[in-house]
PyMOL Python script that loads the backbone (N, CA, C, O; Angstrom):
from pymol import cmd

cmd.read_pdbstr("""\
ATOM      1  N   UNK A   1       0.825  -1.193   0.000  1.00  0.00           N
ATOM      2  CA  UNK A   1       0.000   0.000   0.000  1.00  0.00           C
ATOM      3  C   UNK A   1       0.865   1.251   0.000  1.00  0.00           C
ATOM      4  O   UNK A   1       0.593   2.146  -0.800  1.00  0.00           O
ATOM      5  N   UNK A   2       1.943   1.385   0.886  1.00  0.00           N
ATOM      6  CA  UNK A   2       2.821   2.659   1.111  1.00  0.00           C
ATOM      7  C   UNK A   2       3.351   2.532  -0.324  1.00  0.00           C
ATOM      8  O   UNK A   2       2.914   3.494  -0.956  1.00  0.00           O
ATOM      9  N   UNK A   3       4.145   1.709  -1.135  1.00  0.00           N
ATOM     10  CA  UNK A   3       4.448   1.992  -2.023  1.00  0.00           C
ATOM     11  C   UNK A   3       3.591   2.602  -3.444  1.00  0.00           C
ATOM     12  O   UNK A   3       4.209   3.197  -4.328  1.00  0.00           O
ATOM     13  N   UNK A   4       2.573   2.440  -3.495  1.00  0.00           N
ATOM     14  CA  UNK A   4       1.629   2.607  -4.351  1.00  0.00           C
ATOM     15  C   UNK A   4       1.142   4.321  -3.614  1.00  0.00           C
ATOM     16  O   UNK A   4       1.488   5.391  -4.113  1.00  0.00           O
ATOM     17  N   UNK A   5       0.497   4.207  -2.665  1.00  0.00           N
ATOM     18  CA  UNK A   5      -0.470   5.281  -2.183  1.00  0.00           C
ATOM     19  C   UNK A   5       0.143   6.453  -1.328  1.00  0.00           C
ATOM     20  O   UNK A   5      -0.405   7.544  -1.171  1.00  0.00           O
ATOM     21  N   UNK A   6       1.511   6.028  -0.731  1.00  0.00           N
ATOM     22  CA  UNK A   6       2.265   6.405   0.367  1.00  0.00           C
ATOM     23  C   UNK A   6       1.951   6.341   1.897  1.00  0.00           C
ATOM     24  O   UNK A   6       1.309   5.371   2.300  1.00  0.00           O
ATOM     25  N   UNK A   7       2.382   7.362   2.831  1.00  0.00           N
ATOM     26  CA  UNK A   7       2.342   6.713   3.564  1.00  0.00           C
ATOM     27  C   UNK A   7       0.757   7.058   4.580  1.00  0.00           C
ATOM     28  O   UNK A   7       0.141   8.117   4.465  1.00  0.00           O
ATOM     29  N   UNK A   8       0.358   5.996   5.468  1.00  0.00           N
ATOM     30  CA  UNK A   8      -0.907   6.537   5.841  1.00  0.00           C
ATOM     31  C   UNK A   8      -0.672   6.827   7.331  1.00  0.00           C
ATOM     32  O   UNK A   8       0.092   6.181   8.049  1.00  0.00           O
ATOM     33  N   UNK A   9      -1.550   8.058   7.776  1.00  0.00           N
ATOM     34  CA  UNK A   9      -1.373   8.060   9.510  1.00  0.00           C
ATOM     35  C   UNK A   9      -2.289   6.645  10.501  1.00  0.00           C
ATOM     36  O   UNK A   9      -2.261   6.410  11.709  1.00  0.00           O
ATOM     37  N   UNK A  10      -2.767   6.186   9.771  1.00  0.00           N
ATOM     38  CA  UNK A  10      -2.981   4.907  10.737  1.00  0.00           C
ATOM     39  C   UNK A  10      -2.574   3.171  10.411  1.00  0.00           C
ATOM     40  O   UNK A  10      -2.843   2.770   9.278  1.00  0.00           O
ATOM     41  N   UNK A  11      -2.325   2.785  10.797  1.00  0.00           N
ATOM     42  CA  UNK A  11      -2.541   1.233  10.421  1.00  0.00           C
ATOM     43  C   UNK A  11      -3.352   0.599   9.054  1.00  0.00           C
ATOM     44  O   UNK A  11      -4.551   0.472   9.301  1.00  0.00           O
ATOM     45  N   UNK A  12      -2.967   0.154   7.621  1.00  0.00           N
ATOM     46  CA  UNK A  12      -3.256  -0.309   6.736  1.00  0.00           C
ATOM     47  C   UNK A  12      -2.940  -1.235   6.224  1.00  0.00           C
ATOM     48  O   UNK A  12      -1.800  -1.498   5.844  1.00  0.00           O
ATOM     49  N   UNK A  13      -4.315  -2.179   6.079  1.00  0.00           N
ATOM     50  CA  UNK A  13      -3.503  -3.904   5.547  1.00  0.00           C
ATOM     51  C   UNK A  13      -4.592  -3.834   3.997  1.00  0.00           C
ATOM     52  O   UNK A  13      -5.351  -3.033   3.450  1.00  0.00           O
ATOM     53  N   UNK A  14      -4.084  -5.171   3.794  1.00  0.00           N
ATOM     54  CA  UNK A  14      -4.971  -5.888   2.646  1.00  0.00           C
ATOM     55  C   UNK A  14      -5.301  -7.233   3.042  1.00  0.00           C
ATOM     56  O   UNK A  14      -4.304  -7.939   3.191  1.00  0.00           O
ATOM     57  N   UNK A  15      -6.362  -7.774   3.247  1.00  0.00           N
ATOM     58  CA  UNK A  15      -7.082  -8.831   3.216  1.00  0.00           C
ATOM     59  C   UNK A  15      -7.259 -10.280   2.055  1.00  0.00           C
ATOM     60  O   UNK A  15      -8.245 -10.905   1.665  1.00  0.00           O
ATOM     61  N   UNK A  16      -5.700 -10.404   1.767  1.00  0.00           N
ATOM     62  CA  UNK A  16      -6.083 -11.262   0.314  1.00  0.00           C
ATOM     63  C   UNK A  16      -6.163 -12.587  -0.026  1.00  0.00           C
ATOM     64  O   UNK A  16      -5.796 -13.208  -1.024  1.00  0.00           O
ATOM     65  N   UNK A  17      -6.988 -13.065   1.510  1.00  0.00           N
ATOM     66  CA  UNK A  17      -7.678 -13.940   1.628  1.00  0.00           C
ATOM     67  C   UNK A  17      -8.951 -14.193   1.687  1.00  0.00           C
ATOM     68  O   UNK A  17      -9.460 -15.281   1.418  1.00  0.00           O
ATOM     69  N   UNK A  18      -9.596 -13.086   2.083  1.00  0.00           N
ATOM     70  CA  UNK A  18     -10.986 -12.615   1.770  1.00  0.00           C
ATOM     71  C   UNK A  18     -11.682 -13.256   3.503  1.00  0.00           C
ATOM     72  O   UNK A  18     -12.824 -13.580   3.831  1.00  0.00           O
ATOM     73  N   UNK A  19     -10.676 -13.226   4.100  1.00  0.00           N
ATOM     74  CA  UNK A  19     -11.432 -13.590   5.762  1.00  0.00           C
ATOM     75  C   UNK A  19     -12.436 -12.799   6.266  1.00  0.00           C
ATOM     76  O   UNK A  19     -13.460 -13.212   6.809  1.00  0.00           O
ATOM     77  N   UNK A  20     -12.026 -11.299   6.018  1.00  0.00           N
ATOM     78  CA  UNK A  20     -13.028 -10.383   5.717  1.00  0.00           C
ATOM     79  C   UNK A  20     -14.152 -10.157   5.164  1.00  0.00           C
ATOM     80  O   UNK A  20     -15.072  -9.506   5.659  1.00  0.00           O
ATOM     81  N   UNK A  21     -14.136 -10.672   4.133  1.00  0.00           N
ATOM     82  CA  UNK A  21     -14.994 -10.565   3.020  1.00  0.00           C
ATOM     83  C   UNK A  21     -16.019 -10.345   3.259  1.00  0.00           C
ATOM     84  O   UNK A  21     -16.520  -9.328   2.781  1.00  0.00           O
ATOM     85  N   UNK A  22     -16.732 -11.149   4.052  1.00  0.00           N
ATOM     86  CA  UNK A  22     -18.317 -11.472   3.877  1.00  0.00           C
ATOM     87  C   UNK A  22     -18.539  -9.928   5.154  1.00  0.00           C
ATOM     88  O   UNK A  22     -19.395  -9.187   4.670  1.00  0.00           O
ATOM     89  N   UNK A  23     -18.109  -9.467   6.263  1.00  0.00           N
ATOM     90  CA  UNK A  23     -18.697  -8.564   6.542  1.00  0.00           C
ATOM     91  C   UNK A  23     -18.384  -7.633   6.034  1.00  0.00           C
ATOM     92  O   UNK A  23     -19.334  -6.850   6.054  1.00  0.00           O
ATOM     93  N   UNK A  24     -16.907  -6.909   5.187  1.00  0.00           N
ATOM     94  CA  UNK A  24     -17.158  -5.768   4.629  1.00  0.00           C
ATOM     95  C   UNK A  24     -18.350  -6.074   3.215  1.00  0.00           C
ATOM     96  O   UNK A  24     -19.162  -5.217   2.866  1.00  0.00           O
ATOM     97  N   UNK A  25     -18.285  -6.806   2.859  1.00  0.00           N
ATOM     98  CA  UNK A  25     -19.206  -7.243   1.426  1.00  0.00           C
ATOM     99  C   UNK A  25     -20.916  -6.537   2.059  1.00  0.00           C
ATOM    100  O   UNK A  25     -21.715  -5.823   1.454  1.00  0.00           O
ATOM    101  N   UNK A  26     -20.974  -7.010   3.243  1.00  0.00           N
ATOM    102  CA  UNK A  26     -22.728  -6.421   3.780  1.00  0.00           C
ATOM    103  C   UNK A  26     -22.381  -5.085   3.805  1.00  0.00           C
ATOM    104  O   UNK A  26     -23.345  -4.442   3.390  1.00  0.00           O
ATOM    105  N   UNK A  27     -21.535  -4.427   4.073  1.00  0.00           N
ATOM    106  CA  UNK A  27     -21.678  -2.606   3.949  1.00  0.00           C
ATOM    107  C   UNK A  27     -21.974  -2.099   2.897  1.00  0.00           C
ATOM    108  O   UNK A  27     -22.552  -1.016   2.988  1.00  0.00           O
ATOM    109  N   UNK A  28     -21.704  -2.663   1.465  1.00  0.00           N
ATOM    110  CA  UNK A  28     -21.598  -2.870   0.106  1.00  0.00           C
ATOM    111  C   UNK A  28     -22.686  -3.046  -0.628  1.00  0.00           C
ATOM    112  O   UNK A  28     -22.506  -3.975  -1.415  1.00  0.00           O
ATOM    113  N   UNK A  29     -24.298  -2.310  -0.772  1.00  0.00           N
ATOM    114  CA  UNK A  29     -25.054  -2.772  -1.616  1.00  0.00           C
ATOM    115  C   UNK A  29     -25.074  -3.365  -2.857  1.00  0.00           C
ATOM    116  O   UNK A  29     -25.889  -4.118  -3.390  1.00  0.00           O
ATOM    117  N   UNK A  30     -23.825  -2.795  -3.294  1.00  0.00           N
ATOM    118  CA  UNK A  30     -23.701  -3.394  -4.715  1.00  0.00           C
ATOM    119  C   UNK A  30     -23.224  -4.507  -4.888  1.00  0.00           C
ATOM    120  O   UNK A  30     -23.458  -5.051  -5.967  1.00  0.00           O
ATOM    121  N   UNK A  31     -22.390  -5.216  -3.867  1.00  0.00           N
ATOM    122  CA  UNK A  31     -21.965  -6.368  -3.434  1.00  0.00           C
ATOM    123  C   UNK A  31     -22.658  -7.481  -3.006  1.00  0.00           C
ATOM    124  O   UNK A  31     -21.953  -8.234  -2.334  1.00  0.00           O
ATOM    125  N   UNK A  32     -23.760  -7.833  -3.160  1.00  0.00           N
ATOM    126  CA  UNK A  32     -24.479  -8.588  -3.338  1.00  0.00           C
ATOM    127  C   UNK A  32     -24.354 -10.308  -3.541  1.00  0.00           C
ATOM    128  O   UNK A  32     -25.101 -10.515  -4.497  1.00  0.00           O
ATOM    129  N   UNK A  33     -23.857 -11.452  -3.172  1.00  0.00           N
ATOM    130  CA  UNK A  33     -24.096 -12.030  -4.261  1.00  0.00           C
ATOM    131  C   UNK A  33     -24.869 -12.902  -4.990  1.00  0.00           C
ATOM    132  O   UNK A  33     -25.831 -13.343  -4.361  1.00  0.00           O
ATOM    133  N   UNK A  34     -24.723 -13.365  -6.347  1.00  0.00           N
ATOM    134  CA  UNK A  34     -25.680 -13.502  -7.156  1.00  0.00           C
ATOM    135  C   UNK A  34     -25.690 -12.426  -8.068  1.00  0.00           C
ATOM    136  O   UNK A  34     -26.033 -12.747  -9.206  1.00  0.00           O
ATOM    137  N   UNK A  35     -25.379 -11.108  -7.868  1.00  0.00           N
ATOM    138  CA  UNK A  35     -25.505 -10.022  -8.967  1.00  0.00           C
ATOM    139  C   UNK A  35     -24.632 -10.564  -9.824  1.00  0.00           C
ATOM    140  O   UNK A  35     -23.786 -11.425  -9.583  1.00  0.00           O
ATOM    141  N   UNK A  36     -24.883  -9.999 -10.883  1.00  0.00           N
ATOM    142  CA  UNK A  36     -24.096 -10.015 -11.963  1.00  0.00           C
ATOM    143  C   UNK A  36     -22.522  -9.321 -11.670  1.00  0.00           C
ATOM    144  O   UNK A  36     -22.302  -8.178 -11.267  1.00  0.00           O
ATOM    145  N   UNK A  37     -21.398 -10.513 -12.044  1.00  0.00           N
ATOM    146  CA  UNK A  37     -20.380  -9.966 -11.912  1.00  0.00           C
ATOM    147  C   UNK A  37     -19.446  -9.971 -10.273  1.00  0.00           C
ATOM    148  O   UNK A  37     -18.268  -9.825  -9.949  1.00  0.00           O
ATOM    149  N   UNK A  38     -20.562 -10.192  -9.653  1.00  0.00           N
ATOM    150  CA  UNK A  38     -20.172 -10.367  -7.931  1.00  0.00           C
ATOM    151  C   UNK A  38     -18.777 -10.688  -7.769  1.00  0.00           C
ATOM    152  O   UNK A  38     -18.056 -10.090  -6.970  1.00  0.00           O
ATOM    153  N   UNK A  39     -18.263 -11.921  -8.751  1.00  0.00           N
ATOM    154  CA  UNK A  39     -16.804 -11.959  -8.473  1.00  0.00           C
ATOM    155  C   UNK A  39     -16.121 -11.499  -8.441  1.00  0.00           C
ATOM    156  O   UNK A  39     -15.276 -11.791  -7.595  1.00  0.00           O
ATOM    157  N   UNK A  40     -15.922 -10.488  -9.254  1.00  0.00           N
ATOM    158  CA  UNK A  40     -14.812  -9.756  -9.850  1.00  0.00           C
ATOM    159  C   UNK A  40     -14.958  -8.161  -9.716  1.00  0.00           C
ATOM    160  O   UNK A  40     -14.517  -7.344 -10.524  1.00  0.00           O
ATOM    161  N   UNK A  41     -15.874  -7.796  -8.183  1.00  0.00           N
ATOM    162  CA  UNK A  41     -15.851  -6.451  -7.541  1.00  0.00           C
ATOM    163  C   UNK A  41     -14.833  -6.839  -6.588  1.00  0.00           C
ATOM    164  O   UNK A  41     -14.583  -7.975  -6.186  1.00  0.00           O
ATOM    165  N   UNK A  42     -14.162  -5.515  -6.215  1.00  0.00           N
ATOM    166  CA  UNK A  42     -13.142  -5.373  -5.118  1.00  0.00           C
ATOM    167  C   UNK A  42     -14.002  -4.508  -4.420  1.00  0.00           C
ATOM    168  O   UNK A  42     -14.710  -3.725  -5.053  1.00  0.00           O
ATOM    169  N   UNK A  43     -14.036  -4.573  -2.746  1.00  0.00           N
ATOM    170  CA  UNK A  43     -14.513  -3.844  -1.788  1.00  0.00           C
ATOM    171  C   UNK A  43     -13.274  -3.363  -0.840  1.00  0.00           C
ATOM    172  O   UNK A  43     -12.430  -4.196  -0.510  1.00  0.00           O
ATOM    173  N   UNK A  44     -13.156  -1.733  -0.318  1.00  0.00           N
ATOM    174  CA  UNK A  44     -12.627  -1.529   0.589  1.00  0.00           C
ATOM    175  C   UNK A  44     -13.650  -0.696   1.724  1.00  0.00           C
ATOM    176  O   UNK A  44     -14.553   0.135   1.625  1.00  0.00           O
ATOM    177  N   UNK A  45     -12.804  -1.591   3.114  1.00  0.00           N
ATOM    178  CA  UNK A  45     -13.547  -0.979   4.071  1.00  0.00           C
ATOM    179  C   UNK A  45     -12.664  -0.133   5.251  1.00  0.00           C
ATOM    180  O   UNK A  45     -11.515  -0.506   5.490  1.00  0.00           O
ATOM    181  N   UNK A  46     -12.921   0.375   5.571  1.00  0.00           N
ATOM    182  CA  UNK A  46     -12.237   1.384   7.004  1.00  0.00           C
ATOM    183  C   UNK A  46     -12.907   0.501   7.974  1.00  0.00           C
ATOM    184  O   UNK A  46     -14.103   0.209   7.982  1.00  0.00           O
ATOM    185  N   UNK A  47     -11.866   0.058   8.902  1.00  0.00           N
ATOM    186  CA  UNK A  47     -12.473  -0.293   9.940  1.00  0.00           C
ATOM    187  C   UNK A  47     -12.013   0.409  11.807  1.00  0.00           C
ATOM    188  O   UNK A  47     -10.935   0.981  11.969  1.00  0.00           O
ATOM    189  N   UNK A  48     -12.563   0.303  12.464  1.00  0.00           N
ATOM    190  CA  UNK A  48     -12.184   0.853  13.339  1.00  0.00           C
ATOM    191  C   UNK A  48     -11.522   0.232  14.511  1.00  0.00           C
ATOM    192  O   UNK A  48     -12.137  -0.816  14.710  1.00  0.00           O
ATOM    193  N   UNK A  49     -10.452   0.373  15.498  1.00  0.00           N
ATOM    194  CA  UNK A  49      -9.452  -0.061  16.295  1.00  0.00           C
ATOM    195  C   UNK A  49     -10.654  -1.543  17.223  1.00  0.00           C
ATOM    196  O   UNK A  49     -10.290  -2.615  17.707  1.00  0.00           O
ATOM    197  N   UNK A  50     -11.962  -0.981  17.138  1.00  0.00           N
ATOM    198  CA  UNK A  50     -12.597  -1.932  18.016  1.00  0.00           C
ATOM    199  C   UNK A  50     -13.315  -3.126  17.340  1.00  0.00           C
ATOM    200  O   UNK A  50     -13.897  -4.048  17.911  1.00  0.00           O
ATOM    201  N   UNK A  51     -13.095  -2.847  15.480  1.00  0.00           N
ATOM    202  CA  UNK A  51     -13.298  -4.029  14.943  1.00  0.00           C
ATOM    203  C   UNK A  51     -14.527  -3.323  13.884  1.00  0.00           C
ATOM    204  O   UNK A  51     -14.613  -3.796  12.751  1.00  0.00           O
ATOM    205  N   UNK A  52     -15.246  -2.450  14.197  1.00  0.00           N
ATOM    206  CA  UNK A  52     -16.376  -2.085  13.686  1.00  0.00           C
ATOM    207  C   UNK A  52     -16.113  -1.317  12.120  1.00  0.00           C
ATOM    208  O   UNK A  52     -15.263  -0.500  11.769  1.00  0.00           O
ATOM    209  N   UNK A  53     -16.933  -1.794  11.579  1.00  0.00           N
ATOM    210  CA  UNK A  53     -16.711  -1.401   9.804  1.00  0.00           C
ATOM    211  C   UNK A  53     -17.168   0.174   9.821  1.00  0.00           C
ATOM    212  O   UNK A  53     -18.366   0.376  10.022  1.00  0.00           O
ATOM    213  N   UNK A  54     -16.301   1.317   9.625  1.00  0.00           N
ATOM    214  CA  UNK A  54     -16.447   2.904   9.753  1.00  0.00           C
ATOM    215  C   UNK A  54     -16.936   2.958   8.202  1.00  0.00           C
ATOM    216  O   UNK A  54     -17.863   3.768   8.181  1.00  0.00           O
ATOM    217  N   UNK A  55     -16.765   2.564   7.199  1.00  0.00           N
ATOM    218  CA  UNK A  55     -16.827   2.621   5.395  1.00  0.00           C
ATOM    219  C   UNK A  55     -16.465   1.628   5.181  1.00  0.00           C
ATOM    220  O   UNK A  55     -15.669   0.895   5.769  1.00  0.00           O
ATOM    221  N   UNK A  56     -17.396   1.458   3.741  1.00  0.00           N
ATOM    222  CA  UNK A  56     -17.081   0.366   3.075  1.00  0.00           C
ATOM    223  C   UNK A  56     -18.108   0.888   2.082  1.00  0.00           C
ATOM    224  O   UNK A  56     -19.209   1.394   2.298  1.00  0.00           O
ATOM    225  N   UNK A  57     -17.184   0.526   0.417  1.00  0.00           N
ATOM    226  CA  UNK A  57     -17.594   0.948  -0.822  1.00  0.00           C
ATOM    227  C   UNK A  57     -16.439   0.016  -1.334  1.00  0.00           C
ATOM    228  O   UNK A  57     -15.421  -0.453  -0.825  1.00  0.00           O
ATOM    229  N   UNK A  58     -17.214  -0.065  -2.915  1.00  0.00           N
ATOM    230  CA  UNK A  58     -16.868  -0.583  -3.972  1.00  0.00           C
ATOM    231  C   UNK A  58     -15.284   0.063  -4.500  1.00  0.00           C
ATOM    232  O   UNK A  58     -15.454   0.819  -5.456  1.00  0.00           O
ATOM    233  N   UNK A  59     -13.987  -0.052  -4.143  1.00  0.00           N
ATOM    234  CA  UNK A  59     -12.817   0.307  -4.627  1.00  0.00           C
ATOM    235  C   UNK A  59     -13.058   1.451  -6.002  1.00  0.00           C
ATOM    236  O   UNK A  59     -12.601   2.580  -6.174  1.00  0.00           O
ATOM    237  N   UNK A  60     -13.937   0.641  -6.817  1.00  0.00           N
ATOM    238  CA  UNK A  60     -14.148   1.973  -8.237  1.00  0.00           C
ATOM    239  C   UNK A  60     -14.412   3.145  -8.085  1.00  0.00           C
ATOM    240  O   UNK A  60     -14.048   4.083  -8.794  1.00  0.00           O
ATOM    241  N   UNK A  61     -15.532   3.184  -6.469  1.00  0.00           N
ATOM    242  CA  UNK A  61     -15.758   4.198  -6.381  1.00  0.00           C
ATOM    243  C   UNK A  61     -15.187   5.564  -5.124  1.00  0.00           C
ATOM    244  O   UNK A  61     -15.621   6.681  -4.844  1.00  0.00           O
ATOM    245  N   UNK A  62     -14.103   4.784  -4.672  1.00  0.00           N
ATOM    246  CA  UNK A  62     -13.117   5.406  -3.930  1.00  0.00           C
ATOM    247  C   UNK A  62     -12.199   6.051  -4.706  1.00  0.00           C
ATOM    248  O   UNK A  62     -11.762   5.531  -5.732  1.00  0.00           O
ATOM    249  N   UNK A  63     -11.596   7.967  -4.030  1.00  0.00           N
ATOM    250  CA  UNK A  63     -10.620   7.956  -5.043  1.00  0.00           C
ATOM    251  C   UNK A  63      -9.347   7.866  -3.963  1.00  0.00           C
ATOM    252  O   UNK A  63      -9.575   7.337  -2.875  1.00  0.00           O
ATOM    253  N   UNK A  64      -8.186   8.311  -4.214  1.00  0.00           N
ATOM    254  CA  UNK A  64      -6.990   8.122  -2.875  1.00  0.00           C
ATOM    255  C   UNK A  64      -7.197   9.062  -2.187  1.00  0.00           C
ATOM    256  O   UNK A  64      -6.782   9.053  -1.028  1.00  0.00           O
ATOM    257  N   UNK A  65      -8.064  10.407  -2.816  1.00  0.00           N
ATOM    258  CA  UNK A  65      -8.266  11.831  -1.410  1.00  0.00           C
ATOM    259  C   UNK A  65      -9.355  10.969  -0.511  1.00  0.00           C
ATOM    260  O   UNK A  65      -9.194  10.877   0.706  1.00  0.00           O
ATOM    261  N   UNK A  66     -10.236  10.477  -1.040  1.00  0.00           N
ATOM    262  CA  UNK A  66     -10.933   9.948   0.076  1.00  0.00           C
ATOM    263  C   UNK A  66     -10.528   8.997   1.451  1.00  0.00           C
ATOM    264  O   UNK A  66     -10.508   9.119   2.676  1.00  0.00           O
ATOM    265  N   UNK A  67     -10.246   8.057   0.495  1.00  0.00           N
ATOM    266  CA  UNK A  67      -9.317   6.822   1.537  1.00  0.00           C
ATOM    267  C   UNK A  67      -8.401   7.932   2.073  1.00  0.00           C
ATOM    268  O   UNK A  67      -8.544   7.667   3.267  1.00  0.00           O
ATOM    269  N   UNK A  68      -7.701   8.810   2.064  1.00  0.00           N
ATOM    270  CA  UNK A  68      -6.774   9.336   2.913  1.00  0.00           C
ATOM    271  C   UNK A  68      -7.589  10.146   4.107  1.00  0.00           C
ATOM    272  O   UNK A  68      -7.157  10.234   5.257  1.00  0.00           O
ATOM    273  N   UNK A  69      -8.961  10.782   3.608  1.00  0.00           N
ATOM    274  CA  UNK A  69      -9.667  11.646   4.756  1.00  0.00           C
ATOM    275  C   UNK A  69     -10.548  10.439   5.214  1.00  0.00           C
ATOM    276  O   UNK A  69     -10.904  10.748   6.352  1.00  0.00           O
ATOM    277  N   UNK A  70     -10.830   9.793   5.048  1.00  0.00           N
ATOM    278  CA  UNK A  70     -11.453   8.445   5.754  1.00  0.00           C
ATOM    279  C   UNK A  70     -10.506   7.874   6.677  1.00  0.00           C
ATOM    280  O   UNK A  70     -11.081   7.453   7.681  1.00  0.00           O
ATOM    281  N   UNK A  71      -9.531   7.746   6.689  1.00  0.00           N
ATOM    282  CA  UNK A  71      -7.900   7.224   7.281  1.00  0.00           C
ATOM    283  C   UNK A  71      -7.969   8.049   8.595  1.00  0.00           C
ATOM    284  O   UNK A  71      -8.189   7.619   9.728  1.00  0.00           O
ATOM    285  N   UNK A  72      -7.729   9.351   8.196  1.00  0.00           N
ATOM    286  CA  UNK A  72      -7.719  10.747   8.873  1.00  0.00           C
ATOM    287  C   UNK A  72      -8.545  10.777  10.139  1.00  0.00           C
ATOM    288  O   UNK A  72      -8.222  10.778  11.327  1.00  0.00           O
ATOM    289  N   UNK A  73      -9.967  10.806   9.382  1.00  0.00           N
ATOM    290  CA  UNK A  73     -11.326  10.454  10.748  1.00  0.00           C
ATOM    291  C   UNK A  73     -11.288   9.407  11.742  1.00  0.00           C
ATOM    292  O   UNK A  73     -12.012   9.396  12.738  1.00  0.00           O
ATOM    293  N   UNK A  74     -10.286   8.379  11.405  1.00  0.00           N
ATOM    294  CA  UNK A  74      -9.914   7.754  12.288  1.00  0.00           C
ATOM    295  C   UNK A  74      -8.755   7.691  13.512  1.00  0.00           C
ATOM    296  O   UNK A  74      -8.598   6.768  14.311  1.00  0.00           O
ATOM    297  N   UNK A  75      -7.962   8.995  13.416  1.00  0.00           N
ATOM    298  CA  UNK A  75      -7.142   9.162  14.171  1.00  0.00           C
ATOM    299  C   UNK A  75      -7.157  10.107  14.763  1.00  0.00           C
ATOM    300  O   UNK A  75      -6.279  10.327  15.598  1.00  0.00           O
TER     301      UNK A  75
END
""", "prot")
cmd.dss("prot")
cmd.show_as("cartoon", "prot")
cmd.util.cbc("prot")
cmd.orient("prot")
């Protein structure tokens, strides 16, 4: 992530096992599955130090100012 986005003021992983999945996927209306395409959406979520999902949207529709002031609200 730091190499791509730089660096963030809180704690940032990637999930690319999808252990996650299924509860950031419920924040996600469009994430659904069964919709058309379901596989091959990426979801990111903000979550918070106590576990609780703060955001969660469809990656397409995140841009990096956001994820950075979403980051932000958390610290």
């Amino acid at each position: 992530m730091s190499k791509t986005a730089g660096r963030f003021e809180v704690p940032v992983g990637i999930d690319i096992k999808g252990a996650a999945g299924y509860a950031i996927t419920n924040g996600v209306p469009e994430m659904q599955p069964g919709q058309p395409g379901f596989e091959t959406l990426v979801a990111i979520a903000v979550v918070r130090s106590d576990g609780t999902i703060a955001r969660a949207t469809l990656a397409s529709k995140a841009t990096d100012a956001q994820l950075r002031n979403w980051l932000r609200e958390l610290s």
